[in-house]
LORO-840808 format. One line per 5 residues: for each residue y, z, x of N, C-alpha, C, O, CB. Coordinates in steps of 0.001 Angstrom, whole numbers, padded with zeros to 6 digits, always signed. Each point is the difference from the previous one (the first is absolute). Glycine has a CB too. Layout:
LORO-840808
Y Z X Y Z X Y Z X Y Z X Y Z X | ...
end
This chain:
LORO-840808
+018263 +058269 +095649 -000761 +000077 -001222 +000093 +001392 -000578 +000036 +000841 +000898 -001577 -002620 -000081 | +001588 +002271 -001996 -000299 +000674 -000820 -001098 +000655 -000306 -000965 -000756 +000108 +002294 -000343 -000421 | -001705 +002443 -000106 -001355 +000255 -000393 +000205 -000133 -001877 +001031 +000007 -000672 -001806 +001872 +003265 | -000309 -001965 -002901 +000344 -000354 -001351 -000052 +001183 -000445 -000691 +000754 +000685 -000055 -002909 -000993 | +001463 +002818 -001043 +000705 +001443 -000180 +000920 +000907 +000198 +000463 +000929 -000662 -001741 -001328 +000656
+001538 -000249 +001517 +000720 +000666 +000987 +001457 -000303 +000070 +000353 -001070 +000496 -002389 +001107 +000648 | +003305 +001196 -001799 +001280 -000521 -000485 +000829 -000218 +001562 +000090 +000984 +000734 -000104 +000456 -003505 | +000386 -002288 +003052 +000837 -000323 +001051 +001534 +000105 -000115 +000393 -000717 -000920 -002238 -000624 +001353 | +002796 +001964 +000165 +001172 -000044 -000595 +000713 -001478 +000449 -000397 -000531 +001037 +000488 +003337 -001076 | +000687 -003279 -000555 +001149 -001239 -000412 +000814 +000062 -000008 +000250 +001058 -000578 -000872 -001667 -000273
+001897 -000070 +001269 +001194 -000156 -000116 +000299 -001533 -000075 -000493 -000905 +000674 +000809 +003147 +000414 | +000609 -002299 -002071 +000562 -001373 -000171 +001657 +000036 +000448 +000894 +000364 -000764 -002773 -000887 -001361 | +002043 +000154 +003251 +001552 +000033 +000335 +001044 -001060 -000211 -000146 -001213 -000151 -000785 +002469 +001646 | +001580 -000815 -001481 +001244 -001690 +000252 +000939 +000382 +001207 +000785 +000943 -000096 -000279 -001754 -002823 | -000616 +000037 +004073 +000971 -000063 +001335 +001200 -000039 -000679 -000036 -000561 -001096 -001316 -000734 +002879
+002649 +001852 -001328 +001207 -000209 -000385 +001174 -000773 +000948 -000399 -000479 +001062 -000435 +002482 -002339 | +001768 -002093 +001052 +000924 -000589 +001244 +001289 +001238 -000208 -000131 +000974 -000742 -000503 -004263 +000660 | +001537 +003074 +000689 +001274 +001355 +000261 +000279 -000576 -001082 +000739 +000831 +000529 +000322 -000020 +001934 | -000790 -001493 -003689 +000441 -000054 -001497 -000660 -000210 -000900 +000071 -000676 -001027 +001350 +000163 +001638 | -002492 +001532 +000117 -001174 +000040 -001391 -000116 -000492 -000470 -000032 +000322 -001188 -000048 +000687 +000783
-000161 -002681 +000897 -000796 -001213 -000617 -001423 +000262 +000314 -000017 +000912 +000827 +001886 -002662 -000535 | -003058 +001366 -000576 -000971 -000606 -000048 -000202 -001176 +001589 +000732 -000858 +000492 -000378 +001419 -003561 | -001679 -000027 +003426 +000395 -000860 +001191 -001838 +000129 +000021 -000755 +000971 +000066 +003912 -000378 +001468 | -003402 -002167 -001628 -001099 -001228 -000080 -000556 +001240 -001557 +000759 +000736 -000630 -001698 -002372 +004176 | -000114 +001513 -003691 -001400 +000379 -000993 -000541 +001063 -000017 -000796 +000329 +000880 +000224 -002051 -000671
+000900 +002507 -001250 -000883 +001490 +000394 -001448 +000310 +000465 -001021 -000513 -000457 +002419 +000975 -001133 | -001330 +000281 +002379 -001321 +000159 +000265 -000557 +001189 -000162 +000767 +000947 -000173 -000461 -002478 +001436 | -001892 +001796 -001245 -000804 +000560 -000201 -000946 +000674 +001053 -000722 -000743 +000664 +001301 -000581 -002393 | -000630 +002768 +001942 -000805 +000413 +001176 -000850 +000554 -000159 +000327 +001059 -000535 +000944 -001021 +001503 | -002378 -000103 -000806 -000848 +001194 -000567 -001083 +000868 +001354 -000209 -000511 +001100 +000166 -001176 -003833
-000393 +002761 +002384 -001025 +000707 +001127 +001183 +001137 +000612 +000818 +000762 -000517 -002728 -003254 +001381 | +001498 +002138 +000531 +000804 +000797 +000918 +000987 -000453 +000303 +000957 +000750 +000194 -002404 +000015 +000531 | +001569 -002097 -000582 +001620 -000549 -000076 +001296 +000085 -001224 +001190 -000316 -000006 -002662 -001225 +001353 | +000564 +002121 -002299 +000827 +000429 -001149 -000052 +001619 +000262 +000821 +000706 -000585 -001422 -002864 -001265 | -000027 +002537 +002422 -000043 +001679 +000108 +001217 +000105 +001188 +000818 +000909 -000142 -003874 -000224 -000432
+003182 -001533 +001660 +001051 -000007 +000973 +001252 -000457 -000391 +000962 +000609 +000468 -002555 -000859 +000961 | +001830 -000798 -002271 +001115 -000393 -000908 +000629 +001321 -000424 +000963 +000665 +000381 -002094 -002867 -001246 | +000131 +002321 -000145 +000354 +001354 -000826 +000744 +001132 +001035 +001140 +000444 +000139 -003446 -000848 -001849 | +001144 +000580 +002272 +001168 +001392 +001435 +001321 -000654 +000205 +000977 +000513 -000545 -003061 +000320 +002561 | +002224 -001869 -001321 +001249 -000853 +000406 +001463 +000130 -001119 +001028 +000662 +000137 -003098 -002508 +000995
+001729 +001123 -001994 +000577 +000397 -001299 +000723 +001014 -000160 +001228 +000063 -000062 -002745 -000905 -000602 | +000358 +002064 +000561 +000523 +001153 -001029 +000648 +001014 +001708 +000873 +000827 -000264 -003331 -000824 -002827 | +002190 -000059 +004110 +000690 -000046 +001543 +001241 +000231 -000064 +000571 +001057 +000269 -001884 -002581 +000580 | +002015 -000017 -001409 +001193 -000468 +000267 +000200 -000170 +001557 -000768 -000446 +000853 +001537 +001495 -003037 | +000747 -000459 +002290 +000193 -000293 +001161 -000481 +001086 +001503 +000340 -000251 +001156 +001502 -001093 -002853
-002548 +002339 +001331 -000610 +001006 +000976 -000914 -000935 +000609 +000074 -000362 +001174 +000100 +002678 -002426 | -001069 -002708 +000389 -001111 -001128 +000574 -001689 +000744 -000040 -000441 +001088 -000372 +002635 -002282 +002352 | -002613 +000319 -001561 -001679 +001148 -000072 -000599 -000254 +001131 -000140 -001089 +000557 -000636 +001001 -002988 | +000219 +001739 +002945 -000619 -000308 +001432 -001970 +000215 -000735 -000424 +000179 -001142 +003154 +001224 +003519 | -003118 -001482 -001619 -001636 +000264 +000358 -000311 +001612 -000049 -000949 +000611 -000492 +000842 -002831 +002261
+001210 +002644 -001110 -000389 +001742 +000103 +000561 +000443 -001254 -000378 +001093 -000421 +000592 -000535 +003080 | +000569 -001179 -003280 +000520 +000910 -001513 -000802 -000761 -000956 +000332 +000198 -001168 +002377 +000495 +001585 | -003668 -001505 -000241 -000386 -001256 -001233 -001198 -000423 +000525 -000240 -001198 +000157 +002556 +000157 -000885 | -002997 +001809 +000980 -001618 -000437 +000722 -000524 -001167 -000751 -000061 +000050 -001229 -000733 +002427 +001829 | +000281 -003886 +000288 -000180 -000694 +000098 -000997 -001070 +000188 +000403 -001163 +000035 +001044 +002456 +000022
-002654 -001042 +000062 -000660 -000837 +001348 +000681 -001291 +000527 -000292 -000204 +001178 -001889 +000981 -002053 | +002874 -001557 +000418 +000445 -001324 +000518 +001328 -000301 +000055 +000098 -001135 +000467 -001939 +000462 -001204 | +003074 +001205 +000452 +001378 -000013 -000422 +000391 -000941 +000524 +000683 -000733 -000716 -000267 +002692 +000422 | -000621 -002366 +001631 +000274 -001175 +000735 -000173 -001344 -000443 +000792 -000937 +000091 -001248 +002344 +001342 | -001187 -001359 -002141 -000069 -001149 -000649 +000066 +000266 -001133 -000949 -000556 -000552 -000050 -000435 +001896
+001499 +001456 -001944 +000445 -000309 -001416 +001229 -000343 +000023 +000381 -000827 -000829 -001735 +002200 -000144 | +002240 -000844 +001887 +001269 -000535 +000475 +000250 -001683 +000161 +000849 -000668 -000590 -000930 +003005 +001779 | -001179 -002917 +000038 -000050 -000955 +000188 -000201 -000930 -001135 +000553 -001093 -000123 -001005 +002039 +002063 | -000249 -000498 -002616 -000819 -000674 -001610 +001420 +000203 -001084 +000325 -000986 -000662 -003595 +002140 +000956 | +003906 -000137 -000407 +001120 -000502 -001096 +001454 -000565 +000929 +001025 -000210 -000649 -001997 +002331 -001459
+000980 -002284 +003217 +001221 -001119 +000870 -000698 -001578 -000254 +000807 -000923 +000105 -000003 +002892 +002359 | -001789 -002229 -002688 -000860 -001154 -000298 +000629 -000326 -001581 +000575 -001027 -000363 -003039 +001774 +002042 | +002223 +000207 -002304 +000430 -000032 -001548 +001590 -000370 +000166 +000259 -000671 -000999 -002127 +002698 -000073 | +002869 -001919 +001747 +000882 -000127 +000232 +001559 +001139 +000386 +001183 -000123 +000315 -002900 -001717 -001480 | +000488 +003149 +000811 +000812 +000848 +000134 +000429 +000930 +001587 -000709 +000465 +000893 -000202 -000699 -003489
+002903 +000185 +002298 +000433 +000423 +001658 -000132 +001251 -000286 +000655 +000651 -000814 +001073 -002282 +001847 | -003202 +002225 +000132 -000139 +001686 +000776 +000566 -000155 +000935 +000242 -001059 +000579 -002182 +001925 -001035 | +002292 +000422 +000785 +000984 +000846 +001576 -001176 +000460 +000362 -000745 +000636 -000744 +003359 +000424 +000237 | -002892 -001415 +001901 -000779 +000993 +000798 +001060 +000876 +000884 +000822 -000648 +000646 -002999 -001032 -000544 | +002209 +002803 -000043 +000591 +001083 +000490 -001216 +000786 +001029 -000993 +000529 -000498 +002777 -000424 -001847
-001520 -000128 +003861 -000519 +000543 +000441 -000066 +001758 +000476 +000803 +000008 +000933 -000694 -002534 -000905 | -000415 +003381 -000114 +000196 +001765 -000370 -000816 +000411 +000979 -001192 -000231 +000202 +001466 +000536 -002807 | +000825 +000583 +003415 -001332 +000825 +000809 -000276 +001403 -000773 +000895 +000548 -000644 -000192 -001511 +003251 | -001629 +001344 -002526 -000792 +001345 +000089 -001199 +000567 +001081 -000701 -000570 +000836 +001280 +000022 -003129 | -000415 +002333 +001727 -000214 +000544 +001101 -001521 +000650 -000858 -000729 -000687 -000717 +003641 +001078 +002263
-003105 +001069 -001234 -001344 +000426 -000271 -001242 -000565 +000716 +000365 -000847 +000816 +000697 +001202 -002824 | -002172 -000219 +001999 -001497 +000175 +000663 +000298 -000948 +000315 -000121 +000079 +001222 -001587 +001091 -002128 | +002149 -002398 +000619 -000273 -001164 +000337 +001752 -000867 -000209 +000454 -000406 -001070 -003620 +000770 +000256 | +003712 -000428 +001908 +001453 -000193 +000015 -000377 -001650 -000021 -001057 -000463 +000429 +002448 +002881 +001052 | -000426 -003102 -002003 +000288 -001335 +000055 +001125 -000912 -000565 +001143 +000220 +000402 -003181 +000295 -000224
+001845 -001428 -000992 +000664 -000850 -001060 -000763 -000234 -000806 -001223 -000088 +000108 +002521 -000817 +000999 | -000358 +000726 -002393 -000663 -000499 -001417 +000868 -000794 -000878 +001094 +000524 -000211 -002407 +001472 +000200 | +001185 -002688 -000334 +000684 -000924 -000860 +000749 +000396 -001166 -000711 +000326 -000950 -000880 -001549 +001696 | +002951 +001287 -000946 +000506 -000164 -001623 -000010 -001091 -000438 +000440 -000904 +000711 +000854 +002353 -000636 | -001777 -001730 -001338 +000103 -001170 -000524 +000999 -000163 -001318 -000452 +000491 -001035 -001878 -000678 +002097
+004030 -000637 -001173 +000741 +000271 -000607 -000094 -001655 -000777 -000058 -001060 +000624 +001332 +003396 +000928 | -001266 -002163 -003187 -000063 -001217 -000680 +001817 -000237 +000023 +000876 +000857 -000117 -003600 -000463 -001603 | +002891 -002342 +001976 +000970 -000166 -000046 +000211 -000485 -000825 +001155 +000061 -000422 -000997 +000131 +001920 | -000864 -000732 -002000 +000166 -001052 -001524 +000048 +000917 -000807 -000571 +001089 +000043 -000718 -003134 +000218 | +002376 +001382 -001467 +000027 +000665 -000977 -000477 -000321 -001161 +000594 -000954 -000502 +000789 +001536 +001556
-002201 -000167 -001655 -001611 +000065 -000856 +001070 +000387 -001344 +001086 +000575 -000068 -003793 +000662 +002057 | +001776 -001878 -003004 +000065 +000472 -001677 -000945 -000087 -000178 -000564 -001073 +000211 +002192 +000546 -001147 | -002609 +002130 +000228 -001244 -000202 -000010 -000244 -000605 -001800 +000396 +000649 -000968 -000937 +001473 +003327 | +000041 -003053 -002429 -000518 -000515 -001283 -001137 +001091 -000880 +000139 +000613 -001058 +000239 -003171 +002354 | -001293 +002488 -000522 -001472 +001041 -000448 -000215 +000766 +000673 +000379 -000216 +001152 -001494 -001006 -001918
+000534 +002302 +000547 -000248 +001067 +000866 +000890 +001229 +000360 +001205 -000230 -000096 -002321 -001558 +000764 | +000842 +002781 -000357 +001187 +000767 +000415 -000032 +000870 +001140 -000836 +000809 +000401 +001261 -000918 -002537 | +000820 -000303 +002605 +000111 +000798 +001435 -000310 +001543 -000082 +000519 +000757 -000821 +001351 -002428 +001519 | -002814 +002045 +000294 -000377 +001291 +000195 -001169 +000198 -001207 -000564 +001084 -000147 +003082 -000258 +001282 | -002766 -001811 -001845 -001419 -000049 -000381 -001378 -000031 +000574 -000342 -000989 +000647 +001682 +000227 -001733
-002150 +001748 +000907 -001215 -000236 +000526 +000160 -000069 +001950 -000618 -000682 +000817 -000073 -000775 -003592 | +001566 +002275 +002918 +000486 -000216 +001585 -000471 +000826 +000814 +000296 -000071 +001193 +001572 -000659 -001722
end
């Protein structure tokens, strides 16, 4: 839900195929799954982690636009500092034509 007033950013995409056909119905994302789109997008092929693109949920917004139909790369990354581990790159595979909205808008 929405607060009423409250501008949410949007994207209206169209999935593509390798000859930039149109592939099923454009769709529409809005909130944080359009704020994660948007990173993905304007990314390319580097991809977006959590530590360069703070997040609270990246995972599920990930999960929430592969639902929409779109193919993410999970890339697993180690790092070191206070707290050594792994972190996720997340690389969009589909190739997007954005209808509305603009990449690196409001990002």
């Amino acid at each position: 839900m929405t607060k009423a007033g409250r501008a949410q950013l949007s994207l209206r995409v169209q999935i593509l195929d390798d000859k930039e056909e149109p592939v099923g119905l454009p769709i529409t994302v809005v909130g944080r799954e359009a704020w994660a789109l948007n990173h993905l997008v304007s990314a390319g092929e580097r991809g977006c982690t959590p530590i360069d693109q703070p997040g609270p949920r990246w995972s599920h917004y990930t999960w929430k636009l592969r639902g929409y139909g779109f193919a993410i790369e999970t890339i697993h990354e180690k790092h070191g500092g206070p707290f050594p581990g792994t972190h996720a790159r997340y690389r969009l595979g589909s190739k997007v034509s954005v209808l509305t909205g603009t990449p690196g808008e409001a990002a």
